[in-house]
C-alpha positions in Angstrom: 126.3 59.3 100.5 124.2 60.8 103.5 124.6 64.8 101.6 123.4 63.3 98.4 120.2 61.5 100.5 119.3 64.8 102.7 119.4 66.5 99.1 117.5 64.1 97.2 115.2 64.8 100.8 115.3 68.3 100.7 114.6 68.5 96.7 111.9 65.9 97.2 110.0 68.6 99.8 110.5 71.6 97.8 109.0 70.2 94.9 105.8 68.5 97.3 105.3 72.0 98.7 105.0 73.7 95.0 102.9 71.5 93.5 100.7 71.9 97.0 100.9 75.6 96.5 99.4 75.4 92.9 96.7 72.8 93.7 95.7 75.7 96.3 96.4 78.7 94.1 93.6 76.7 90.7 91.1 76.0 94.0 91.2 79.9 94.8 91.1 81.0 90.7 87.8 78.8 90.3 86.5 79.4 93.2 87.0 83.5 92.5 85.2 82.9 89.0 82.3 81.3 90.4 81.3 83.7 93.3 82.0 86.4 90.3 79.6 84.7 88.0 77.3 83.4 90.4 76.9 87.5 91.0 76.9 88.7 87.8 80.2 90.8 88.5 83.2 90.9 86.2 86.4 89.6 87.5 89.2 91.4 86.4 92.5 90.4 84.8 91.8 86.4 85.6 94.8 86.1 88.3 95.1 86.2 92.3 98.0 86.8 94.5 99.0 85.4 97.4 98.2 88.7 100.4 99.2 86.7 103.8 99.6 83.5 105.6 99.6 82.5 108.8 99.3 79.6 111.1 95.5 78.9 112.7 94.2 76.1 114.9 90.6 75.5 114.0 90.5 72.3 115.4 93.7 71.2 113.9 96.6 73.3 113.1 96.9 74.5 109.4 98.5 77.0 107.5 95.9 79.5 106.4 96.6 81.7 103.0 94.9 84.8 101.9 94.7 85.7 98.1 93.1 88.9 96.2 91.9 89.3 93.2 89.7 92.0 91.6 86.5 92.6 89.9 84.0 95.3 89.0 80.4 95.0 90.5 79.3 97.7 87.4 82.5 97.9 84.8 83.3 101.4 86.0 85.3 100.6 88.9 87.2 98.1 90.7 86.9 96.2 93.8 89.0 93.8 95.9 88.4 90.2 96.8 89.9 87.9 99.0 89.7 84.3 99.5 90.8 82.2 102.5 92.0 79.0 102.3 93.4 76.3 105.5 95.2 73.7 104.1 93.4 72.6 100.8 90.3 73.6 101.9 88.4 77.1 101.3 87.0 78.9 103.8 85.3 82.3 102.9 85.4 84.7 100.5 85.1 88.8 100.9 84.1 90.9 98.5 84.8 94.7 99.5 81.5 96.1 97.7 80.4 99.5 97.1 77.7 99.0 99.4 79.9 97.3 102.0 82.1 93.9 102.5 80.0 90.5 101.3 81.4 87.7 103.3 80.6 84.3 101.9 81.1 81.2 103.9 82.7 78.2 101.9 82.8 76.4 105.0 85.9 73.9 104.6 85.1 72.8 101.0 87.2 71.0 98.8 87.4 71.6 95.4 89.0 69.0 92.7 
């Protein structure tokens, strides 16, 4: 009885912590597409991919991911972007430009 109930538990959290990951993971997709449309760049195969994580206290502790994606700022070459996110909430984005890195501060925003 208790091995089924810390199963049932243990299933139960697994299943939570995916369907938190891909809540995250659509929040990062549409917020990549907007910055890339908002500045007229082409983003590049329409996926990201998860580059880090790590644990930050800023004020409260979270877990803070780092995905990449690509895009082309003229269609002849291809650039990285990243997007930070603690918790559910995005924090910046990077674009590694020709002409340098663009930082752009989301500033804890929540996207539905």
């Amino acid at each position: 009885m208790f091995n089924g109930l810390l199963l049932l538990v243990l299933v139960g959290a697994l299943l939570g912590l995916w369907q938190w990951s891909v809540k995250g993971r659509e929040q990062v997709l549409a917020i990549s597409r907007e910055v890339c449309r908002d500045l007229h760049m082409q983003r590049l195969d329409d996926s990201v991919a998860l580059n880090g994580m790590r644990l930050v206290r800023s004020p409260h502790w979270a877990l803070e991911r780092r995905y990449e994606f690509e895009f082309s700022a003229d269609g002849a070459d291809r650039c990285k972007g990243q997007v930070f996110q603690s918790g559910l909430s995005l924090q910046r984005v990077r674009l590694e430009m020709p002409s340098g890195p663009l930082i752009i501060e989301v500033g804890g925003r929540r996207r539905s």
